[in-house]
Structure formats: structure tokens, C-alpha cells
N, C-alpha and C positions, 0 to 999 in steps of 0.2 A: 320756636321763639328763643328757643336757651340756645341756640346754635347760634342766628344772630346775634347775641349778647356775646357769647364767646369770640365769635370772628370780630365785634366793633373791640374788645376787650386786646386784643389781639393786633389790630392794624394800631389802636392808639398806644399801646407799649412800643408798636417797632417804630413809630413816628415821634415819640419820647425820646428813644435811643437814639434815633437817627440825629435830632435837634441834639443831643447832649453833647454824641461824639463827634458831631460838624463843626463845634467848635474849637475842637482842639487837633483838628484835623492841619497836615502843613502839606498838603502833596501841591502846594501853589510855589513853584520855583520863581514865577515874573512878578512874584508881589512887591509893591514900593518898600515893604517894609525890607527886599531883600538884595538891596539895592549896596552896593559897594561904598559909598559916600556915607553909611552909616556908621554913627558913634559908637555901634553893640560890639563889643569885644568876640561876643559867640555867635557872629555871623556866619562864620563861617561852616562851623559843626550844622548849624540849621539850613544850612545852602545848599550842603550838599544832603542833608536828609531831607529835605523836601526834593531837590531830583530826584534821589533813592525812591520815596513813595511816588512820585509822582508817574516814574517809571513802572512801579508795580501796578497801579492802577487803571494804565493805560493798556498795559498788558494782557492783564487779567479780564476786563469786559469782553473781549469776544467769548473769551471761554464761559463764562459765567452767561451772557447773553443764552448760547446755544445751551449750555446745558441745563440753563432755566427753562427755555423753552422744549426742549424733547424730554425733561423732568415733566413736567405739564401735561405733557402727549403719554406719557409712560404714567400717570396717575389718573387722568382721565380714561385712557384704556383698561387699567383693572379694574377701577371703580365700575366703570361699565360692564364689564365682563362678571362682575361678580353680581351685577346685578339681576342680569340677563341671569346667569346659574340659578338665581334663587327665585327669581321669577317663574321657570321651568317645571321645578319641583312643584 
């Protein structure tokens, strides 16, 4: 029971984080706000940083992808393996 309480403890912090930093997030390069025809003097510094991230992001998901997933295969396999060990005994 204290393991569930830990993992809900746990999913609701990173979905806290996730909601905090979504908002100050700018990897949206096609957003209306970033439109030429604006009045903002610092359009421009934030135009090309929302490319900049936008670029990173898009990059980085395949790698993040696979190596969440064989992370997974690789934690599920020793977990298992250690279990079987001590099972034996």
C-alpha cells in the first residue's frame, strides 16, 4: 500500500511540473503571437528562440523515445533477474 501511495505521490508531482513548465514553454515558432505585423519590439529575440527550442525538441524525441523504452526493458530485466536469484536460494 505505501508503494501505491509513493508511485500516485510521484505521477502527481511530475504532472504538477509538467502543468507549471508548459506554461512558460515557447518551442511554438507558428504561434499568432509570433507573427511579423506585431507591435512587440522583442519579437524578434523570441522568434528565433522558439525555432532554437523548437528545433531541440523535435530532435531529441526519437532518442528519448528508444531510450525510454529499452531503459524499461533494461529495468524490467534485472528486476526480474534478481528476482528469480533470490527466489533460488
Amino acid at each position: 500500500m505505501k508503494k501505491k501511495a509513493e508511485n500516485a505521490m510521484s505521477l502527481l508531482g511530475a504532472a504538477a511540473l509538467v502543468l507549471t513548465i508548459s506554461v512558460s514553454c515557447c518551442a511554438c515558432p507558428n504561434c499568432k503571437n509570433s507573427q511579423p505585423d506585431s507591435d512587440d519590439p522583442g519579437l524578434a529575440a523570441r522568434l528565433s528562440n522558439a525555432y532554437l527550442w523548437s528545433y531541440v525538441a523535435m530532435t531529441s524525441m526519437p532518442f528519448l523515445t528508444v531510450g525510454t523504452f529499452f531503459g524499461a526493458v533494461v529495468y524490467l530485466k534485472r528486476k526480474n533477474s534478481a528476482k528469480n536469484d533470490s527466489s533460488s536460494i
